[in-house]
C-alpha positions in Angstrom: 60.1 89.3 122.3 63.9 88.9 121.6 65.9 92.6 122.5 68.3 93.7 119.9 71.1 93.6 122.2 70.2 90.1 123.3 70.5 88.8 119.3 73.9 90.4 119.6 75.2 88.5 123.2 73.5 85.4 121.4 74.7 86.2 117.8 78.5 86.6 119.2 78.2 83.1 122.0 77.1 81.7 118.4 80.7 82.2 117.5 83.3 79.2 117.8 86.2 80.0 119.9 89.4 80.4 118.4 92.1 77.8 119.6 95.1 78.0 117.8 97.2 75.1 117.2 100.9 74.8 118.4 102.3 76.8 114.8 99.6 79.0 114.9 100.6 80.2 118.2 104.2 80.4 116.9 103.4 82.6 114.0 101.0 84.5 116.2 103.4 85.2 118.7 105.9 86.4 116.1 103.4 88.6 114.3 102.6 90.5 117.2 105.8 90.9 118.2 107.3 92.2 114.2 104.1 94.0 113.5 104.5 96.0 117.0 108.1 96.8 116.3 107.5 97.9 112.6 104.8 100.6 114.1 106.6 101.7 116.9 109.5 102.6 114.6 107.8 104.7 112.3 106.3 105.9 115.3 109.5 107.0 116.9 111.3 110.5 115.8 113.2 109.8 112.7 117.3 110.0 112.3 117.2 112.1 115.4 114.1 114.3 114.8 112.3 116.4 117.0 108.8 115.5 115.4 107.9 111.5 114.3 106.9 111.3 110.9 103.2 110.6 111.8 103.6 114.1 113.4 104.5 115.4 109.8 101.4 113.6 108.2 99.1 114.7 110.4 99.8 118.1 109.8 100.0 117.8 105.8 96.8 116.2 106.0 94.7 119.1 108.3 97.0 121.8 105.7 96.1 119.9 102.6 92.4 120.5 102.4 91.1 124.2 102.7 90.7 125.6 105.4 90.7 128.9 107.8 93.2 130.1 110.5 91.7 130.1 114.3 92.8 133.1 116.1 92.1 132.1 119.7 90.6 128.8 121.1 87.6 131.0 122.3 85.2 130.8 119.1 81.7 131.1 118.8 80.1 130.4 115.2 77.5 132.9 114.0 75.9 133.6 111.0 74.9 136.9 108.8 71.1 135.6 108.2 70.5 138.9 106.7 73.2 138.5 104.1 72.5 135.1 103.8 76.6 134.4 104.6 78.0 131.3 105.6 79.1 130.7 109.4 81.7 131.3 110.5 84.2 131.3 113.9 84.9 134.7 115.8 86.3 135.5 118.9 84.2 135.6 121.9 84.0 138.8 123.7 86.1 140.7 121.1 85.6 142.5 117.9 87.9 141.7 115.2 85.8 138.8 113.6 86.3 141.1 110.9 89.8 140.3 110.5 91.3 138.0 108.2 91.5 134.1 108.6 92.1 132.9 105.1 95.0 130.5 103.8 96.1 129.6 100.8 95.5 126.0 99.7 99.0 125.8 98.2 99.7 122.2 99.5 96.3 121.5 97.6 97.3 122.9 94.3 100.8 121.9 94.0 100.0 118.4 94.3 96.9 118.4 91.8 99.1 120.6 89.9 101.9 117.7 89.8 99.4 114.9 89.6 98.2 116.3 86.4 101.8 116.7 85.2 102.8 113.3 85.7 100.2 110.6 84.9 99.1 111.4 81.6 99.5 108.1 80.4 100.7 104.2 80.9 104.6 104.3 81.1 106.8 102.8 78.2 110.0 100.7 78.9 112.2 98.8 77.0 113.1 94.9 77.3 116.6 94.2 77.0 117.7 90.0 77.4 120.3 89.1 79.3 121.3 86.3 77.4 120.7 85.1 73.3 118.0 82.6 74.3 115.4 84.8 76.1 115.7 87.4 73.0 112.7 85.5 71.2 110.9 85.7 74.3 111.3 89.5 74.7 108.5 90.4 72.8 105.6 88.4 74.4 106.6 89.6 78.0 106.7 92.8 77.1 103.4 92.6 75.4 102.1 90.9 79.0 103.4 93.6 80.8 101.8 96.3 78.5 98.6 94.6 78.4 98.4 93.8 82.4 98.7 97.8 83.0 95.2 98.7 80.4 93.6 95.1 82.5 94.3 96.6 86.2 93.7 100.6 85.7 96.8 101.2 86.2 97.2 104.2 85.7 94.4 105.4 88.5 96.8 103.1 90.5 99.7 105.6 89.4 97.5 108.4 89.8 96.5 107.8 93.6 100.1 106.7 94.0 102.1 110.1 92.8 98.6 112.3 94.9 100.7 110.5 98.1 104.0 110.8 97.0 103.9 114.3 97.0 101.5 115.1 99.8 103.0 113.0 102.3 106.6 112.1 100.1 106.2 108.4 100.1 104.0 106.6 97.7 103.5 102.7 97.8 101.9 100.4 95.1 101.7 96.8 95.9 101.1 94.1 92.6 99.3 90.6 92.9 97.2 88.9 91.3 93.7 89.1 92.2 91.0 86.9 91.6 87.2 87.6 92.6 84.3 85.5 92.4 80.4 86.3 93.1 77.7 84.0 94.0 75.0 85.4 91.6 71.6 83.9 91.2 70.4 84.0 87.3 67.0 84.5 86.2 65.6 80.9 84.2 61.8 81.1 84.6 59.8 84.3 85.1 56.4 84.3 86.4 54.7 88.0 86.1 51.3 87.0 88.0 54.2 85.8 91.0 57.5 86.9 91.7 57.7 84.1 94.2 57.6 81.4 91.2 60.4 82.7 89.4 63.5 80.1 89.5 66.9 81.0 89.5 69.6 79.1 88.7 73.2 80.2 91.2 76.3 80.4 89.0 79.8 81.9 90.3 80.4 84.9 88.4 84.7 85.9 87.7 83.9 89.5 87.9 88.0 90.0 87.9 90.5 87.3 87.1 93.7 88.9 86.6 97.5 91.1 87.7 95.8 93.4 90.1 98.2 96.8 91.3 97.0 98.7 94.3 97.6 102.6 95.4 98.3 101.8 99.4 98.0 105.2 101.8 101.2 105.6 103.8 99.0 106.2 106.8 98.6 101.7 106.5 101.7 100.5 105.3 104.9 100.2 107.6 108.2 99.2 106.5 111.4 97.1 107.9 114.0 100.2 109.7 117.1 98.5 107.6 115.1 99.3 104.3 116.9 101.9 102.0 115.8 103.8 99.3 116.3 102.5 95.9 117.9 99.0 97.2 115.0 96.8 97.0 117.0 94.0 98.7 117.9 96.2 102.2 113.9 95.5 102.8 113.3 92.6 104.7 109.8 92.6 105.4 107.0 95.5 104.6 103.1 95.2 106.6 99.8 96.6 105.8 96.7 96.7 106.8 93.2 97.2 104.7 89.9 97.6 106.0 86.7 95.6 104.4 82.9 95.7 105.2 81.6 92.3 106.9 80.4 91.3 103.7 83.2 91.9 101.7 85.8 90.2 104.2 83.4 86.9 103.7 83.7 87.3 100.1 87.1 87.8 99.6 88.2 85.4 102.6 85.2 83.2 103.5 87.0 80.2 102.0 89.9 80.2 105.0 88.9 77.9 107.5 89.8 80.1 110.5 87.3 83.2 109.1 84.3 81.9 110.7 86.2 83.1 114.1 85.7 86.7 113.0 81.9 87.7 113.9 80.5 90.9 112.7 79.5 91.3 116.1 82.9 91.9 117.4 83.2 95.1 115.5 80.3 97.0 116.5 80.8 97.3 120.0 81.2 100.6 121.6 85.0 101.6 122.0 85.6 101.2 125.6 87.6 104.8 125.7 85.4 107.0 124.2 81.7 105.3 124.4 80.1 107.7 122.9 82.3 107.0 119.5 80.4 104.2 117.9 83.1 101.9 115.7 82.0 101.8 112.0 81.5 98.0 110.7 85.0 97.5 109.4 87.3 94.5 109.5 90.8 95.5 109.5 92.9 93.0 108.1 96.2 93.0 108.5 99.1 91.3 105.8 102.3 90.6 106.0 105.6 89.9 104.4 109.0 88.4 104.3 111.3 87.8 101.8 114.5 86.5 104.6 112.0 84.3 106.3 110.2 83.5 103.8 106.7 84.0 105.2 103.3 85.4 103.8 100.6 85.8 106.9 96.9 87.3 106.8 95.7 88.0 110.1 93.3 90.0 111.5 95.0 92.3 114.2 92.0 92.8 116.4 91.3 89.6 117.3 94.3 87.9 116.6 93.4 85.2 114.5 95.6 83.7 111.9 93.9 83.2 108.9 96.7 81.7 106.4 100.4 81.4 106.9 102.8 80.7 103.7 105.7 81.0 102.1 106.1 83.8 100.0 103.4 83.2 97.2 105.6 84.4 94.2 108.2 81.8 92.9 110.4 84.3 92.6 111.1 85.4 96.5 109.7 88.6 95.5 107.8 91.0 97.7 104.8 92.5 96.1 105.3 96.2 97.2 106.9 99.3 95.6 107.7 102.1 97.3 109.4 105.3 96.4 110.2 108.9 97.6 109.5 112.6 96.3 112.5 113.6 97.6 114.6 111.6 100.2 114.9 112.9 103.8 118.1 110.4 104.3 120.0 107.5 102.3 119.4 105.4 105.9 115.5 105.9 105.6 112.3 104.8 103.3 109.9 108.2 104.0 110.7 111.1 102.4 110.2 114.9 102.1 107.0 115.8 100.0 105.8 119.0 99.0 104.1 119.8 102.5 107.5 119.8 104.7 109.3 121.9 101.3 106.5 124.8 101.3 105.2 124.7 105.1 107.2 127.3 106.6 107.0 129.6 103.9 103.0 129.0 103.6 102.8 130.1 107.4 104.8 133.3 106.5 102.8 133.7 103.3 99.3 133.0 104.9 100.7 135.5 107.9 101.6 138.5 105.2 98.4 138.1 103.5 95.7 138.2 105.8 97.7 141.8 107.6 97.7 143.1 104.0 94.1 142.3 103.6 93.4 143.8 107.1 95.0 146.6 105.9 93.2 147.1 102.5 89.9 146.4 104.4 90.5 149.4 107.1 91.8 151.3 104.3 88.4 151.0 102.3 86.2 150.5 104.9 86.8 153.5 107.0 86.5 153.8 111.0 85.0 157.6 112.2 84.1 159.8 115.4 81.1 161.7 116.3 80.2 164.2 119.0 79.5 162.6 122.7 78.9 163.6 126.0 80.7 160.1 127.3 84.2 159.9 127.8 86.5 157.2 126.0 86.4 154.7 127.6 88.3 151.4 128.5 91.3 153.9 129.2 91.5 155.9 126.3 92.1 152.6 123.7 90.5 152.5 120.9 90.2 149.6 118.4 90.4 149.3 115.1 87.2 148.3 113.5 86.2 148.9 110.0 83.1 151.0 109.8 82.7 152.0 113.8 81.7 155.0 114.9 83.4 156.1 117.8 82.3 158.2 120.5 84.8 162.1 120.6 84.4 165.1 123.2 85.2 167.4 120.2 81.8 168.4 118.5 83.6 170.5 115.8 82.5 167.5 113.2 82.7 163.9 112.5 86.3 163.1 111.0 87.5 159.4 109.1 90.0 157.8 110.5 92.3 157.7 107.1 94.4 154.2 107.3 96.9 154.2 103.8 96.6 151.1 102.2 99.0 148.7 102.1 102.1 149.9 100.1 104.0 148.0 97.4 106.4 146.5 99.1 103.3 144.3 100.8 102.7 143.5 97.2 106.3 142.5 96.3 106.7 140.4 99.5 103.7 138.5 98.6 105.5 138.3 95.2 108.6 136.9 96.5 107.1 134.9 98.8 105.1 132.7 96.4 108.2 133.1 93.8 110.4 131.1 96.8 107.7 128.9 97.2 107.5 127.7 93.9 111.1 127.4 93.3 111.6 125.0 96.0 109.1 122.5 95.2 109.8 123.1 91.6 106.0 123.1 90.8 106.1 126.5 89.1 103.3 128.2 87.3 104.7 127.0 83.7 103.7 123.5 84.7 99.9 124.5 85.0 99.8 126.0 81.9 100.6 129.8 83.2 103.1 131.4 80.3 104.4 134.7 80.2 106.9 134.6 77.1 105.5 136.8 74.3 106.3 133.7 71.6 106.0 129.9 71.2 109.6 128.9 71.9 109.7 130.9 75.3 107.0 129.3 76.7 108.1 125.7 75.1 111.3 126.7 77.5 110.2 127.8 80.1 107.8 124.9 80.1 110.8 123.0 79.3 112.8 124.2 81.9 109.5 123.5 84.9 109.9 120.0 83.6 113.7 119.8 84.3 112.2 121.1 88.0 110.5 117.2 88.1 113.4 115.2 87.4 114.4 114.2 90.4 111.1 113.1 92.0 110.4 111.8 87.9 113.5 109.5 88.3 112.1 108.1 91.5 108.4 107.4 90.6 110.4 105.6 87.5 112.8 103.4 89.2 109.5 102.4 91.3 107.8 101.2 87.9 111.3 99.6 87.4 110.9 97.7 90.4 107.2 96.7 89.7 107.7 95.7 86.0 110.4 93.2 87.6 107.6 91.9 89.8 104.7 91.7 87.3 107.3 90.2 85.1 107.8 87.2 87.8 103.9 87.3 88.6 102.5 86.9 84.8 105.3 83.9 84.5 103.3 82.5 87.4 100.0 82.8 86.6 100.3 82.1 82.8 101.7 79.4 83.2 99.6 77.9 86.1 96.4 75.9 84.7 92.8 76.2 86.6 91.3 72.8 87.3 87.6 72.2 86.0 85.6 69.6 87.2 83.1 67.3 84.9 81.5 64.0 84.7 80.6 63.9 81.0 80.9 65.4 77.7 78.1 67.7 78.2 79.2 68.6 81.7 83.0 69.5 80.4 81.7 71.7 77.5 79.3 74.0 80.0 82.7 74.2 82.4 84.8 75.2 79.1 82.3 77.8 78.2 82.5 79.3 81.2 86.4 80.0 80.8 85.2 81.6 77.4 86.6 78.7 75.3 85.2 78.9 71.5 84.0 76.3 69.7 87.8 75.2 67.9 89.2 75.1 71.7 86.2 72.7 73.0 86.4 70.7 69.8 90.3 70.2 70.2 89.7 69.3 74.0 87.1 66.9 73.5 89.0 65.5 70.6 92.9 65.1 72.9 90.6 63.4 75.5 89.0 61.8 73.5 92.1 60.1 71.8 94.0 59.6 75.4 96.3 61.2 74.2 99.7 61.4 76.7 99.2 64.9 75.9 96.0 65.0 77.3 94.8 67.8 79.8 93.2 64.8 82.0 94.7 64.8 85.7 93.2 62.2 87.5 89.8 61.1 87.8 87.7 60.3 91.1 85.1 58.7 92.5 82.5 60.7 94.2 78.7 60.0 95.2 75.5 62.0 94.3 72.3 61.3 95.3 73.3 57.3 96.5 75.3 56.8 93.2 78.7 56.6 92.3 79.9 59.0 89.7 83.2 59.5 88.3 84.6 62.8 88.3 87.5 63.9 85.8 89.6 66.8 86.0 91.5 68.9 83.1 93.4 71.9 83.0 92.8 75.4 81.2 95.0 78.1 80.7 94.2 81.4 80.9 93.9 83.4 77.9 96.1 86.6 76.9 95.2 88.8 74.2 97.8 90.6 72.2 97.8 92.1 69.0 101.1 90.5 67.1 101.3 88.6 63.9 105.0 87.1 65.2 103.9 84.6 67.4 101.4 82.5 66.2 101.2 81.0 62.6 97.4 82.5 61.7 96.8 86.9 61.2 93.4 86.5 62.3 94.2 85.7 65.5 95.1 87.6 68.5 94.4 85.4 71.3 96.9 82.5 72.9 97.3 80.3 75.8 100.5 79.0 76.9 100.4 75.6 77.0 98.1 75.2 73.8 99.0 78.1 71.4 102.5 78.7 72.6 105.0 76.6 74.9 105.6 77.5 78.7 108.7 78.0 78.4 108.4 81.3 76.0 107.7 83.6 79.1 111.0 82.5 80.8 112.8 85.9 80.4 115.7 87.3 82.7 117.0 90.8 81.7 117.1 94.4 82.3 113.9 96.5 82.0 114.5 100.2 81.6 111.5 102.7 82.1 111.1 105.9 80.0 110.2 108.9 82.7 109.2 111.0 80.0 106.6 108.1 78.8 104.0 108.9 81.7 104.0 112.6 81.9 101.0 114.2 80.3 101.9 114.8 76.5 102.5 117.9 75.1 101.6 118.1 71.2 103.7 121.3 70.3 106.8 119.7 72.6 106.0 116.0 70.7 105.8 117.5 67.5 108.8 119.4 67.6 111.1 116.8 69.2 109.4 113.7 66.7 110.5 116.0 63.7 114.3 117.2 65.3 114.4 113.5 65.3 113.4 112.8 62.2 115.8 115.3 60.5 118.7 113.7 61.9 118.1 109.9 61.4 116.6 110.7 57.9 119.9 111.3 56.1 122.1 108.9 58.0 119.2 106.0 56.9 119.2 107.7 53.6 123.4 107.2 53.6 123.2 103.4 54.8 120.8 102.7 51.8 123.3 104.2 49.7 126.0 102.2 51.1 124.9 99.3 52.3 128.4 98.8 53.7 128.1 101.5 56.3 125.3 99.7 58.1 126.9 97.7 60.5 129.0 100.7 61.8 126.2 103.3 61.8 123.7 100.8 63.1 125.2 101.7 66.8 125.0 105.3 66.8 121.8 105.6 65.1 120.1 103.8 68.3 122.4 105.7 71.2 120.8 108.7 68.8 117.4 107.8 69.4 117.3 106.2 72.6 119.0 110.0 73.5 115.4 111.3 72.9 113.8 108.6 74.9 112.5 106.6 71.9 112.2 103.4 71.2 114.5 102.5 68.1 112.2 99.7 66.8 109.6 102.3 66.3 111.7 104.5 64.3 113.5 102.1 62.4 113.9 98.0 61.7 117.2 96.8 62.3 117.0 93.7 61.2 115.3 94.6 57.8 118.4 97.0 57.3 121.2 93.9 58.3 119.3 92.3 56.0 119.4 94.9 53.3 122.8 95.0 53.6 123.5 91.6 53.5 121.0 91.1 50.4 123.1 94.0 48.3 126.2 92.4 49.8 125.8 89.5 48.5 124.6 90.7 45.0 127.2 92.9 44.3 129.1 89.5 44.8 127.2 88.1 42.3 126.8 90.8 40.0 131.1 90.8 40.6 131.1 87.1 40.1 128.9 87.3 37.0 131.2 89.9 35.3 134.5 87.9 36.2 132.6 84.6 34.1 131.8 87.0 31.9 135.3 88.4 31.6 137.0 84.7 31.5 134.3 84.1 28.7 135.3 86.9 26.7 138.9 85.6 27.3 138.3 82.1 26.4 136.4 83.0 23.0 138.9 85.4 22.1 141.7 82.7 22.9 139.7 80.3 20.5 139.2 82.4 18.0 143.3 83.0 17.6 143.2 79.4 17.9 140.6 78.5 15.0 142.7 81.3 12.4 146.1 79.7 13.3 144.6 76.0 12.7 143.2 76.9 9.1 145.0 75.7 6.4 146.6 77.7 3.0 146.0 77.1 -0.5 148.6 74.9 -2.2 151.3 77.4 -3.7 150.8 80.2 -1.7 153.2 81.2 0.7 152.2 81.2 4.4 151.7 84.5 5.6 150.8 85.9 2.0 147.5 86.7 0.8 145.8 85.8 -2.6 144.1 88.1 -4.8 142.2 86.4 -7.9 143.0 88.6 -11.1 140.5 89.3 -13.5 141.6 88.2 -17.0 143.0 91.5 -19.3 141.3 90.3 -22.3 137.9 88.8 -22.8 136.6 87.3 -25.7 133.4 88.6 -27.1 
């Protein structure tokens, strides 16, 4: 019989020792070192501090969910089973567990309250080319970029993104691409007398194949000290740490040759501190980043082994992370004030006023009374408040109430106020969640209006973030679309299964087949190899297929039908080189509001509609008007190409130009014809000759004989 804990000590002496090479040591060495410094700076009291900003998460996270206040560290839970009420904490050896404990959960609402305000939707930017010969290229990427946020859930991303940004002030979204394969066994033969007969057939399954974007918690992701807000450059290296099952870590990194170091049993070994704390079967994976050094490490902290070392994996030199503030605690630092360090000291004195008030109200209602005795008072003559205790009196006239007053209005009012200040300094005020007051439509619309104008600046940052990530899914999605996968086959049947499995259809395989067929020098063909299976030799080829990218355009390829391309076969690489300035709407990802959209789509309309109207009119004007028309619409955070076609109206012009022209043309040949005729007309009279005896310039009028003979 084999004890449990003998499999483990046998199960981990199963494991290979990890013996780094000379450069592994070097980059483990430097890891260490860099990854210790990064924590132990945000670890250390911030820009002269008194509290670390690990202090001020800690707290936010305990206030965030809801909870009750402790009165003294001397609790004892009990429970009404009579009443059937839930347990709670009271003071040992004292009687005011009937006192109030609550607190409000305002951390709690405000940031659902601003979550649901500001991810309502994917955002919207506009493209604009640095130079003439990326202009035709404009389109596609942004078409990429559109379609990569609907492929990753991006906006859940966003969402989890913005619920740290204003719990904790900082929120951090990292973008790669992401590929994930699963060994799957498919049914081919069923036996229903046997299960054991049944034959599968193991295929690798793509379950995602794409431009991934990740929500990290603050709590795993520290930052270079030099970095500064809004200058991505200032950052010169960011690290963070994930943590995967056993099973998923050999998924997602089974293929690097140094994971079979990492045994599961490592990880479920008592922690040596606290043994009775048993540590959950996790493998945190630590990666890091460099753009000045140009390095891209996965390690696993723990154990410290190195599982791949790089150089940065985008072409670009880019980092993959974006990171942005709610509001910033200094110019000099990355982590900024959320909504928990704005409200904190005002929830204290608002939890504080509250729960006297309700003490009050509760001693009010719930009156306290004496009866006749023959003991004395006792413990001194004090007597405590409780609601609904009868109290022992020498005087046996009768049993009187203690009357308490209730609490007065000015409790009321301070409450009031309190809240009021509250909302007004984190600017998430009741108008935002729907709460109006204004007796008609346009108040509330302003008011709402004016709660918005409350989110701009924390609006601003979570859009120069998305600025700073369409730049890097820009560079990624240049990468990736334009980097073929290599399939392997022997023969034509063997090629065809491998193309099906990229989801090639049946005019893709027949062009491949038909290029290699040819040998063409355009051929996909690599290289072929020589391989043995089962004693024989068998030649092996390789060829290259591009991804495919849906987008729904009839610009950029030739046929309607279709809405599917791959560089490299439908279009050229070179169409997603692009370099130029992307500019995000803020408005575009807040939650829409009909009545507000309505309203501002038909203000728009009513001003654009008669200078359009004017430009048709006089076609001449276009080219001057053109300008202000798009500052116009671009003021209302719309995208001119959906309100109107600039180059259909240059054309117009052009087209009316140019046949007034002809029409003026036409009528000048028509003018000169009218001339010419009329000159040869003079010409033909003065060119006719006279009769013989008349004078030239006379006339001659045959006379009728006077008398005629009958």
């Amino acid at each position: 019989m084999v004890f449990p804990e003998k499999e483990k000590i046998e199960e981990k002496l199963s494991v290979p020792t990890y013996n780094p090479s000379d450069e592994e040591k070097k980059n483990l060495q430097f890891l260490d070192k860099r990854v210790l410094q990064l924590k132990e700076y945000r670890s250390s009291k911030l820009l002269n501090n008194t509290r670390s900003i690990e202090d001020i998460w800690g707290d936010a996270d305990r206030d965030f969910q809801p909870h009750e206040l402790n009165f003294s560290k001397n609790k004892r839970l009990v429970s009404d089973d009579e009443k059937g009420l839930r347990s709670r904490f009271i003071s040992v050896g004292e009687e005011n567990g009937w006192q109030s404990n609550i607190t409000t959960p305002d951390l709690y609402v405000k940031v659902n309250t601003s979550l649901s305000i500001l991810v309502g939707q994917n955002p919207e930017a506009t493209f604009e080319p640095f130079l003439k010969k990326y202009e035709a290229n404009t389109e596609i990427v942004y078409g990429n970029w559109r379609h990569s946020w609907e492929v990753s859930n991006g906006k859940g991303e966003l969402s989890k993104m913005i619920f740290n940004l204003g719990k904790y002030g900082t929120g951090v979204m990292r973008t790669y691409p992401k590929k994930i394969v699963m060994k799957k066994r498919v049914l081919k033969e069923y036996y229903a007398e046997d299960s054991k007969k049944n034959k599968y057939e193991e295929k690798d399954i793509v379950k995602y194949n794409d431009l991934c974007r990740e929500s990290l918690n603050p709590w795993q992701v520290w930052v270079s000290d030099n970095g500064r807000p809004g200058d991505y450059l200032s950052m010169d290296d960011w690290y963070f740490e994930k943590d995967y099952s056993y099973d998923k870590f050999i998924q997602e990194f089974g293929d690097y040759a140094n994971s079979k170091f990492v045994a599961e049993s490592d990880l479920q070994e008592n922690n040596e501190e606290n043994p009775d704390e048993k540590v959950s079967n996790t493998i945190t994976v630590g990666f890091y980043e460099n753009q000045v050094k140009d390095i891209y490490a996965i390690w696993i902290p723990k154990v410290k082994v190195l599982l791949y070392e790089s150089p940065l994996p985008n072409d670009d030199g880019m980092l993959s992370l974006s990171i942005t503030q709610w509001t910033l605690r200094d110019d000099r630092c990355l982590w900024g004030i959320g909504l928990f360090e704005i409200i904190r000291n005002d929830s204290v004195l608002f939890d504080k006023l509250l729960n006297m008030t309700m003490d009050q109200v509760t001693l009010s209602i719930y009156k306290m009374f004496f009866y006749k005795s023959i003991d004395l008072i006792g413990n001194e003559g004090v007597i405590k408040l409780v609601p609904g205790k009868g109290e022992q009196v020498s005087d046996p006239a009768s049993i009187k109430f203690l009357e308490i007053p209730g609490p007065g209005q000015d409790a009321w009012n301070g409450l009031n106020f309190i809240q009021d200040r509250k909302d007004n300094l984190s600017g998430v005020t009741p108008q935002l969640s729907a709460k109006f007051s204004g007796k008609t439509l346009g108040q509330d619309l302003q008011s709402k209006e004016a709660a918005l104008e409350r989110m701009r600046t924390p609006l601003d940052y979570i859009a120069a973030a998305l600025q700073q990530e369409a730049y890097i899914t820009v560079s990624w999605q240049k990468q990736i679309l334009s980097t073929p996968e290599i399939i392997e086959y022997t023969d034509k049947e063997t090629l065809i299964l491998a193309l099906k499995e990229f989801e090639l259809d049946d005019q893709e395989i027949a062009a491949y087949l038909q290029e290699i067929e040819t040998q063409n020098p355009q051929s996909e063909i690599l290289f072929n190899g020589t391989a043995s299976e089962n004693g024989q030799d068998v030649t092996k080829q390789y060829a290259n297929v591009y991804k495919q990218v849906p987008y729904n355009s009839n610009n950029l390829i030739e046929s309607e039908e279709k809405r599917f391309y791959r560089f490299g076969v439908n279009l050229p690489i070179g169409r997603l080189d692009w370099k130029g300035i992307i500019k995000i709407k803020p408005q575009s990802v807040l939650v829409p509001s009909k009545e507000l959209m309505r309203r501002m789509k038909l203000e728009l309309f009513n001003i654009i509609a008669p200078l359009i109207q004017t430009m048709v009119a006089t076609p001449d004007l276009i080219p001057f008007m053109l300008p202000p028309l798009k500052i116009t619409v671009k003021t209302y955070d719309e995208d001119p190409k959906e309100w109107f076609d600039e180059r259909a109206l240059m054309e117009f012009a052009g087209q009316k130009i140019q046949e007034r022209e002809m029409l003026k043309q036409e009528m000048l040949q028509m003018e000169k014809l009218k001339q010419v005729e009329q000159s040869a007309g003079k010409a033909q009279e003065e060119k006719q000759p006279l009769p013989a005896g008349q004078p030239m310039g006379e006339t001659q009028i045959p006379q009728e004989p006077l008398f005629i003979n009958k």
